[in-house]
C-alpha positions in Angstrom: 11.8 -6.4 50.8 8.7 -5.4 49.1 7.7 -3.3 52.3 10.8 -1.4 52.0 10.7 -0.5 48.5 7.3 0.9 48.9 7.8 3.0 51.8 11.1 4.5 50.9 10.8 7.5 49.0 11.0 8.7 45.4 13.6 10.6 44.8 13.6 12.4 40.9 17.0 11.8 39.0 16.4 14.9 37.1 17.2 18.2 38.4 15.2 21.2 37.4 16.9 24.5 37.4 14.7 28.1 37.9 11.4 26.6 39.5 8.3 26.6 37.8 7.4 28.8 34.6 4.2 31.4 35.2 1.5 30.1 32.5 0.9 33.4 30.7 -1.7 35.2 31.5 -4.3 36.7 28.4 -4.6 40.2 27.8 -5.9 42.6 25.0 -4.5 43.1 21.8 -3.1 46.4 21.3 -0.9 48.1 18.9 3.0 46.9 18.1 5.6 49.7 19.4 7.2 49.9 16.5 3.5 49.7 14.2 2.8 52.8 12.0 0.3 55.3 13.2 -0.5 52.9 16.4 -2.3 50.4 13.8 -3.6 46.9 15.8 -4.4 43.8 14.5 -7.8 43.0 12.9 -9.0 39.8 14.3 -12.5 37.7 13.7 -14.1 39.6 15.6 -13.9 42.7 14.1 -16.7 44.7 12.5 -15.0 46.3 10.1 -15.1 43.9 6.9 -12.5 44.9 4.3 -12.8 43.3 0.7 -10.0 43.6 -1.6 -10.5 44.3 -5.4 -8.1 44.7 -8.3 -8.9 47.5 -10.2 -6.1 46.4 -12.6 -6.8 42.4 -13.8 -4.2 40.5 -14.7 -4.0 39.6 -18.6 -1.7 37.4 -19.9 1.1 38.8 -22.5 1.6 37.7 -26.1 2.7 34.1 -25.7 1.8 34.0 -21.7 -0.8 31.5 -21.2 -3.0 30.9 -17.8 -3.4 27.0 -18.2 -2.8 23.9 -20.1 -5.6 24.0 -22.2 -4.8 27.2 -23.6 -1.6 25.9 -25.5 -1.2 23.7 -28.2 -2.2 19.9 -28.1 1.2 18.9 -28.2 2.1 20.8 -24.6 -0.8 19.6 -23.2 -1.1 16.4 -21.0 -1.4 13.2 -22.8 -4.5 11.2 -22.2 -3.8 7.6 -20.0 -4.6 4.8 -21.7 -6.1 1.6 -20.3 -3.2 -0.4 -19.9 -1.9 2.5 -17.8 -4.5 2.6 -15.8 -4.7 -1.0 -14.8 -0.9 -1.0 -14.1 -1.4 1.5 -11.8 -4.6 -0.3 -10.3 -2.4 -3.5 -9.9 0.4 -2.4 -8.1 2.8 -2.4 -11.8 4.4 -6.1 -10.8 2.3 -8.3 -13.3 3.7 -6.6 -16.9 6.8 -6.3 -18.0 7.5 -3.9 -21.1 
């Protein structure tokens, strides 16, 4: 029985339709139809190097603020105290408020 089972052939349950796909094939980059004035990506290996700079900085309004530390102590984060910490450390199982 053995015998037979190895020499019959395997035959795949699932059919396939359309046949194998091409793998696609690389080719230079060049400019989008549709892209303004023919414009193509830059890519790492460009020469050009373009750095951008803001000629108008962003300030903050009256009563904008940039960061936590800028407002007053009662917006800003509280400080965690020890107990806290070693609830956290412990997994919060061993005390009960």
């Amino acid at each position: 029985m053995k015998t037979a089972a190895r020499l019959l052939k395997y035959v795949q349950s699932i059919k396939f339709v359309g046949g194998p796909h091409p793998a696609p094939k690389p080719h230079a980059a060049g400019p989008h139809p549709l892209a303004p004035e023919g414009l193509v990506p830059s890519g790492l290996n460009s020469t050009k190097s373009s750095t951008y700079h803001n000629s108008n900085p962003v300030e903050p309004q009256n009563g904008e603020f940039f960061a936590r530390s800028e407002l007053s102590a009662r917006f800003r984060y509280r400080t965690i105290k020890a107990e806290e910490i070693e609830q956290v450390e412990s997994g919060g199982a061993e005390f009960v408020f």
